[in-house]
N, C-alpha and C positions, 0 to 999 in steps of 0.2 A: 557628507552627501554621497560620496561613492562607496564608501563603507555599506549605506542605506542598498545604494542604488544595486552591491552583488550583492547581498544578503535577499532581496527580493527574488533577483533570479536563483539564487540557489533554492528558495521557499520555491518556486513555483516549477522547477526539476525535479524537487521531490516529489510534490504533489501530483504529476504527469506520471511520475513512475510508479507511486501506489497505485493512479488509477488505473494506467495501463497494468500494472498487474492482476487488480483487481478484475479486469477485463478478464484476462487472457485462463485466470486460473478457473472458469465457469467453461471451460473446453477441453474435451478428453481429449480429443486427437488433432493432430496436425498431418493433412495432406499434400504431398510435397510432389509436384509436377514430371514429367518424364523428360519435360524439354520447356529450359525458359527461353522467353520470346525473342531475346537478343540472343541466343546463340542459331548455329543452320542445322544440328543435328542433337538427336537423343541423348544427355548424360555426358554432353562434350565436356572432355578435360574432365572428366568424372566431377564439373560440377555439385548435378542435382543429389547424386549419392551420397556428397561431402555432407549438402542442405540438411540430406536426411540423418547423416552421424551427430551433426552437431545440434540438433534440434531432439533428438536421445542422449547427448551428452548433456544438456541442460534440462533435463528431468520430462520432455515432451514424450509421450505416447507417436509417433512419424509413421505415415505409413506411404508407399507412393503409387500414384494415381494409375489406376489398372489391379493393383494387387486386390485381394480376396479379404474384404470387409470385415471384421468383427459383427456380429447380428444385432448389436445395438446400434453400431453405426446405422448399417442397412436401412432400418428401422427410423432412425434419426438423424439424417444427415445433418443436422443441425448441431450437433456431436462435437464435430470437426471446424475445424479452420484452415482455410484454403491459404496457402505459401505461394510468393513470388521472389521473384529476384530482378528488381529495376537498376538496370546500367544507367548512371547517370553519365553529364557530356565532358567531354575533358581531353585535350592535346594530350599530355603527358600524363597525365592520372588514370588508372583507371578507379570508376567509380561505382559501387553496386549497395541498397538498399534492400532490405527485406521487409514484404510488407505480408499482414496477416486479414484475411478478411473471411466474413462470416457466411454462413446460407444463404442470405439476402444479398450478398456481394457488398456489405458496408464493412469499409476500412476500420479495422479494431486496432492494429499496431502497426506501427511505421518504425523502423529502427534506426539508429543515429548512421551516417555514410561511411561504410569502408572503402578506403582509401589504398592504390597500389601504385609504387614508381615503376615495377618493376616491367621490361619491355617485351618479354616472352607471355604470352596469348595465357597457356595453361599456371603461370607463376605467380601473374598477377592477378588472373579471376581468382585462383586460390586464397589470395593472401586480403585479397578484399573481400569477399565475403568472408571469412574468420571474423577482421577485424568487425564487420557489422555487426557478425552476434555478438562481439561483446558486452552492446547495450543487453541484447536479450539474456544473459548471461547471469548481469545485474539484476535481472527480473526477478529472479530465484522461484521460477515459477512452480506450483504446486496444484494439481488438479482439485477443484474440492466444488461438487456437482449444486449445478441453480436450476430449482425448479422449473421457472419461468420457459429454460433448453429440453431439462430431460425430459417436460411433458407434451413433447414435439413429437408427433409421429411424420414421417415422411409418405407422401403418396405415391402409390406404385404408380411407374413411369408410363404414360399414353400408350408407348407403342408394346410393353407387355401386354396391357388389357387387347391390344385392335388381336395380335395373336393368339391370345389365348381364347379370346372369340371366335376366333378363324378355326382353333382346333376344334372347338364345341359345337359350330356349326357345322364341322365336315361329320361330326361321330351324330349329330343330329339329322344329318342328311343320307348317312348308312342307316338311323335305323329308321327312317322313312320309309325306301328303298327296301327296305326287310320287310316292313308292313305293308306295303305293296304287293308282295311277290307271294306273301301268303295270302293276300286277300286272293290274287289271281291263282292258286294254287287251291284255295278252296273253292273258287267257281267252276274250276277244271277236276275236280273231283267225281262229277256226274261224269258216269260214261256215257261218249259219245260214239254211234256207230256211222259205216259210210260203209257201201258196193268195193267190190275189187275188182279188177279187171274181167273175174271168171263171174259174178254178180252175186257172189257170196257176199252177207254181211258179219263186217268183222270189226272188234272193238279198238279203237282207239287209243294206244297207250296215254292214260291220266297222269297227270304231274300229283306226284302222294304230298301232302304236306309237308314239308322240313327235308323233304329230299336234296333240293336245291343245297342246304346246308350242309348236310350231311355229306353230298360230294364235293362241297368243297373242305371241309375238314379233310377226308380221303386226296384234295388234291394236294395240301397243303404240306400233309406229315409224308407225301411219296418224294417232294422235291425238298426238304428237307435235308437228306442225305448230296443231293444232287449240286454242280455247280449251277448256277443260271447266268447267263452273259447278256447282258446290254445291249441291243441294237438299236438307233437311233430311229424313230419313226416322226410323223407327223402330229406337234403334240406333247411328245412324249415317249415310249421305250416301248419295246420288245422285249420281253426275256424269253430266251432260247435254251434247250441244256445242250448236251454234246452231240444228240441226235443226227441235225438237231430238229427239237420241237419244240416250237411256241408255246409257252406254258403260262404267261399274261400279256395282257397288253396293257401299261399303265400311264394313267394321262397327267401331266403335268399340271399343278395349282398354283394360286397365289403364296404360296409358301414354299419354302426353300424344302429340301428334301422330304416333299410329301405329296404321293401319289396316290389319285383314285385307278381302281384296278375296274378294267374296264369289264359290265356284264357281269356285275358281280357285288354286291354290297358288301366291300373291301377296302381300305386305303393299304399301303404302303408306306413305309417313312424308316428315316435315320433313327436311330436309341445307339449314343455313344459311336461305336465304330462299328455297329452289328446293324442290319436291315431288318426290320419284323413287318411282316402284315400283320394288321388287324380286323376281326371279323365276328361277329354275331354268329352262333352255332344254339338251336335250339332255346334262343332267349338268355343268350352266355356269351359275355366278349370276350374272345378267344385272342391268344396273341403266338404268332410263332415266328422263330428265327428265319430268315431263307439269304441262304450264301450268294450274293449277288456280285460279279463284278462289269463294272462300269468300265 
């Protein structure tokens, strides 16, 4: 009867471990945390780093949360599987589990309890997590792709679209402002006269079409060479050069470094560590550097 009764449980440890394998080998990647929830800081004890060795030393793809994605991941977060590391409770033991779960947050693997006597903080997170993976060890895990995952695409995150909208409607809102300035630029085309003080009549200088443009192309490549300094107004900045003279006035948006230039169908914004305006010239969006310090 007891013969019966471990030969069952050894049948159904196998059976757990093929399936769990059978899980875990339908996922390229594993993502491994920057801080698990029972420590107080980032990679304490170089836990999470360990997480990551040993999860490549048993044939896993690991990569840790923050780093710069493979383009399939990207694509397919559903790729991956999310790593934990659960402290269990215990006076004199310490105890930690490693658990694996999916896109959906559904538990795929749970690993057998690593176990530590040892009383030093860094010795024994150590020595217990080891021992956990050694169930995953057993796994003998081997990637080998399920349709069902890879024909996941992932969707780009809300708050990419709400910004990339925001960009579209500011470059939508210049050339608005463009077609404005020439419609008002071809009503002002007619010359107009008026008296002068002496009762001469004399013409009225006409705004020519595209001028507007044109001087600012002209203002753009002079301040080019030039430093321009930051001055704090209402709103939004000043830029001064060493004069000094105010050479924009730009107003502050819903978005992080990006400035409409005021009086001018212009924005401003951050590319990298360099400042560029952008601008419409003759039905052309023009783009150029301007040395700015803040």
């Amino acid at each position: 009867m007891r013969t019966n009764f471990f030969s069952i449980i050894i049948v159904c440890f196998m059976v757990t471990t093929v399936f769990s394998q059978s899980n875990l080998n339908d996922y390229k990647y594993v993502i491994v945390p920057n801080k698990f929830d029972f420590l107080k800081q980032k990679n304490q004890y170089q836990l999470n780093s360990l997480a990551k060795f040993l999860f490549e030393k048993y044939g896993f793809e690991a990569l840790m949360e923050g780093d710069k994605y493979p383009e399939d991941l990207i694509r397919n977060r559903c790729l991956a599987l999310r790593s934990d590391a659960i402290k269990g409770s215990g006076m004199f033991r310490t105890k930690l589990t490693i658990e694996l779960k999916d896109c959906n947050d559904q538990l795929i693997y749970s690993s057998t309890l690593g176990e530590s006597r040892e009383k030093d903080y860094a010795r024994a997170y150590n020595e217990a997590l080891r021992n956990s993976f050694k169930s995953i060890e057993g796994l003998n895990y081997k990637y080998k792709p399920n349709k069902n995952i890879t024909g996941l695409q992932t969707q780009i995150p809300e708050a990419n679209n709400e910004v990339t909208q925001e960009i579209e409607q500011l470059k939508q809102e210049i050339q608005n402002l463009k077609k404005e300035k020439e419609v008002e630029a071809a009503v002002n085309v007619q010359k107009v006269v008026e008296p002068n003080p002496k009762g001469e009549v004399v013409p009225v200088p006409t705004i020519i079409k595209g001028e507007a443009n044109n001087n600012m192309e002209t203002g753009v490549k002079e301040v080019l060479s030039r430093v321009l300094y930051a001055q704090e107004i209402e709103n939004g900045f000043q830029l001064v050069d060493s004069s000094p003279k105010v050479v924009y006035r730009i107003k502050q948006t819903k978005l992080d470094n990006i400035f409409l230039v005021e009086n001018t169908s212009a924005i401003i914004y951050k590319k990298g560590d360099s400042w560029v305006i952008e601008y419409y010239s003759n039905n052309i969006l023009k783009q150029e550097e301007l040395n700015i310090k803040f």
